[in-house]
C-alpha positions in Angstrom: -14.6 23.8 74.3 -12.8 21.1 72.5 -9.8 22.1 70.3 -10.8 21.7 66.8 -8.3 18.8 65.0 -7.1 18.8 61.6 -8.4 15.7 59.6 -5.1 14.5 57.5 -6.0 14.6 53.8 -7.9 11.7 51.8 -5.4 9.7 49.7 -6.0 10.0 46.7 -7.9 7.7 44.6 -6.0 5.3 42.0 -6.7 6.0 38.1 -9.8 3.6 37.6 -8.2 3.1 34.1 -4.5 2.7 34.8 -1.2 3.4 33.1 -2.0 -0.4 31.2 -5.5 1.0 30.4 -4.3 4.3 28.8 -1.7 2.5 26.7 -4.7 0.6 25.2 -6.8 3.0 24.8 -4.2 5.3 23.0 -3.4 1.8 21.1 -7.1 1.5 19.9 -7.6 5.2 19.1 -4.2 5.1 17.1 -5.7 1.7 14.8 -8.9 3.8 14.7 -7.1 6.8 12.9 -5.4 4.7 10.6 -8.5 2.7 9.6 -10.3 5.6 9.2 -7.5 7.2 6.5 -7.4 3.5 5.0 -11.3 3.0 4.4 -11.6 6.9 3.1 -8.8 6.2 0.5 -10.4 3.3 -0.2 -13.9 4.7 -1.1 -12.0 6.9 -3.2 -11.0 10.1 -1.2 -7.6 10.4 -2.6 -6.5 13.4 -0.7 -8.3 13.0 2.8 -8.0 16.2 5.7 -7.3 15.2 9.3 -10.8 16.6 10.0 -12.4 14.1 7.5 -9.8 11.6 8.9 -10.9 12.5 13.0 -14.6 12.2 11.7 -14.4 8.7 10.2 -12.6 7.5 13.3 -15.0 9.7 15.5 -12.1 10.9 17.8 -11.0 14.8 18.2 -8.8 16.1 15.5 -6.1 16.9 18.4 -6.4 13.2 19.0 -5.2 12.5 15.3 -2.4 15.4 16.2 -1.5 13.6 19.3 -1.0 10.4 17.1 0.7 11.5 14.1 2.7 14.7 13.9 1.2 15.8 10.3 -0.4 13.6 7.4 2.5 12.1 5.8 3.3 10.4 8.9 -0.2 9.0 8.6 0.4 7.6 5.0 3.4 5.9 6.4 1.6 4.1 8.9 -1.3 3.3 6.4 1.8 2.2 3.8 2.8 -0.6 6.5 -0.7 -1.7 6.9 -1.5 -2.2 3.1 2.0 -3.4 2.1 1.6 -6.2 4.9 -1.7 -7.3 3.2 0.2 -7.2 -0.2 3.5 -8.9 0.5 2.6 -12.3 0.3 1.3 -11.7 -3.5 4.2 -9.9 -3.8 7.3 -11.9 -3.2 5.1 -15.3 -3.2 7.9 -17.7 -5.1 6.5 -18.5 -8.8 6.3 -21.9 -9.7 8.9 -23.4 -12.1 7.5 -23.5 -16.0 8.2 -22.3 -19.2 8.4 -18.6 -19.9 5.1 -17.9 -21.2 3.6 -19.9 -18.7 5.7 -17.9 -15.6 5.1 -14.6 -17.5 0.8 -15.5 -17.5 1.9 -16.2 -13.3 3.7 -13.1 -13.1 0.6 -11.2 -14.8 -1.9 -12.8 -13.1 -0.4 -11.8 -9.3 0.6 -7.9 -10.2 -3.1 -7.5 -11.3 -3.7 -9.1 -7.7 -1.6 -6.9 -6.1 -2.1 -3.4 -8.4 -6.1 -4.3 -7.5 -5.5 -4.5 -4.2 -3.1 -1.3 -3.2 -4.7 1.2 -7.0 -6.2 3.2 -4.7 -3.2 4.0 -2.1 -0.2 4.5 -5.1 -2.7 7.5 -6.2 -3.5 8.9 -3.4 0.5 8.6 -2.5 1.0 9.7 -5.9 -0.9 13.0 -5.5 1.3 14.3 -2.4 5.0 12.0 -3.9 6.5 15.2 -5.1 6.3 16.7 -1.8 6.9 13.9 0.0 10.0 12.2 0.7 8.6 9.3 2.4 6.4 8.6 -0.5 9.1 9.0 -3.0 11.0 7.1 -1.2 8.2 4.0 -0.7 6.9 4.8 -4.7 10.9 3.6 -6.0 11.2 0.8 -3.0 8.3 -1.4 -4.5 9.4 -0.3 -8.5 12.9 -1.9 -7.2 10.9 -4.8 -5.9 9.0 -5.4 -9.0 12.1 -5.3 -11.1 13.9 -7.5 -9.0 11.0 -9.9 -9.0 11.5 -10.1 -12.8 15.0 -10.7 -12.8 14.4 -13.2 -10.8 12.2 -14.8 -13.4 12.8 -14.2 -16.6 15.4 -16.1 -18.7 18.3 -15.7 -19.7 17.6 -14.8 -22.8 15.3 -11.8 -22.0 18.2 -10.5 -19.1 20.5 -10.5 -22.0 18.5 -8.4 -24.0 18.4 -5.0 -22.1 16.3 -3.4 -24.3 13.9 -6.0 -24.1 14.0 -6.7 -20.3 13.8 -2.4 -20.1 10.7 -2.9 -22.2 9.4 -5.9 -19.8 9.9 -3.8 -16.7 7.8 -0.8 -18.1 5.1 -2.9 -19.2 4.6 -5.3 -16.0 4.5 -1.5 -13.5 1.5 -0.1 -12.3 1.4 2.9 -14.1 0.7 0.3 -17.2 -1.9 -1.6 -15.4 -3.6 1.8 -14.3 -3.6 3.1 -17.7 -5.2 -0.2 -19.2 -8.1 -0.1 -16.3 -8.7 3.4 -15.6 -7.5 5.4 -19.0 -8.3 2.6 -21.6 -11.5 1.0 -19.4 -10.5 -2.4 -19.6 -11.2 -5.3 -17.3 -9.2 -7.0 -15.2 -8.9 -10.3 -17.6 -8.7 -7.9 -20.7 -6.0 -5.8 -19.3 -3.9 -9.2 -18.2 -4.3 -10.5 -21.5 -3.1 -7.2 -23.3 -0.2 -6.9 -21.2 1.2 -10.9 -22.2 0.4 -10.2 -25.8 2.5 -7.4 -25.4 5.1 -8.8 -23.2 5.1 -12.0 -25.8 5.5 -9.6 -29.0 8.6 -7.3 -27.5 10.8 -10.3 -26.6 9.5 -13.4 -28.3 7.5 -12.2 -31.8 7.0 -16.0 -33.1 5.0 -16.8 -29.5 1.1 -17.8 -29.2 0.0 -14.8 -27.5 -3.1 -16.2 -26.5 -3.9 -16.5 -22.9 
């Protein structure tokens, strides 16, 4: 009778996907999460769960977990998507003019970019109390606004602090939200309330028409 020999172990077969192929696929489940969180906001869930967020991206919820520790590190990465769209309109150099004319300019590109980004400053708004992160990203683009305007407005309006003050207050997007939502205007209405009153504070002898 033959001695019976020991067949040495199969090696083991390499991962079909690879350490490459799981970084991509992790990659590509992370940009699912936050598109999902991004289009829900968007069609006007202001306050989405992680289950409504792992449905819309149809991955697990403890993929979502896996991602992003809890939701406000969710709105951070869906902040950095929206405020890439949005920079350009923001910080885009204004042409050189008269006041009235830069002042229709400036108008004309916040109602651009409070258009675009209405729907993520109030679903940030309704978690910025409890939320560092979002307090801190809600006074980062009011600084950016401001400096914006101090970038364009004369002399004569800088010198005037309770004018500029006035300025700054009037050209935010809790204005612009409270002219389309509140109030029910239009985007071309709204714009055209907002110079009139713009025009009145600083310069009350100004054609306020658009």
């Amino acid at each position: 009778m033959k001695p019976r020999t020991h067949r040495a172990a199969a090696p083991a077969s390499p991962d079909p996907v690879g350490p490459d192929g799981r970084r991509q696929r992790s990659a590509n489940s992370r940009r699912r999460i936050v598109a999902a969180m991004i289009e829900l906001v968007r069609a006007g869930n202001m306050a989405p769960s992680a289950e409504a967020v792992s449905r819309q991206a149809d991955v697990s919820l403890r993929t979502v977990f896996r991602h992003f520790d809890d939701m406000d590190s969710l709105y951070r990465e869906m902040s950095a998507v929206i405020e890439s769209e949005v920079l350009p309109i923001a910080s885009a150099p204004l042409p050189a003019g008269p006041w009235p004319e830069l002042l229709t300019e400036l108008i004309a590109r916040r109602a651009r970019l409070f258009e675009r980004v209405m729907p993520f400053k109030l679903a940030g708004g309704l978690r910025r109390y409890q939320s560092e992160l979002l307090e801190r990203q809600h006074r980062a683009l009011n600084a950016h606004l401001r400096r914006v305007l101090q970038g364009v407005a004369p002399a004569s309006v800088q010198a005037d602090a309770v004018c500029f003050e006035a300025l700054d207050l009037l050209l935010s997007f809790e204005s612009w939200h409270r002219l389309r939502d509140d109030q029910g205007l239009g985007v071309a209405r709204a714009q055209a309330v907002l110079r009139a009153a713009c025009l009145a504070i600083c310069d009350p002898g100004a054609d306020r028409n658009p």
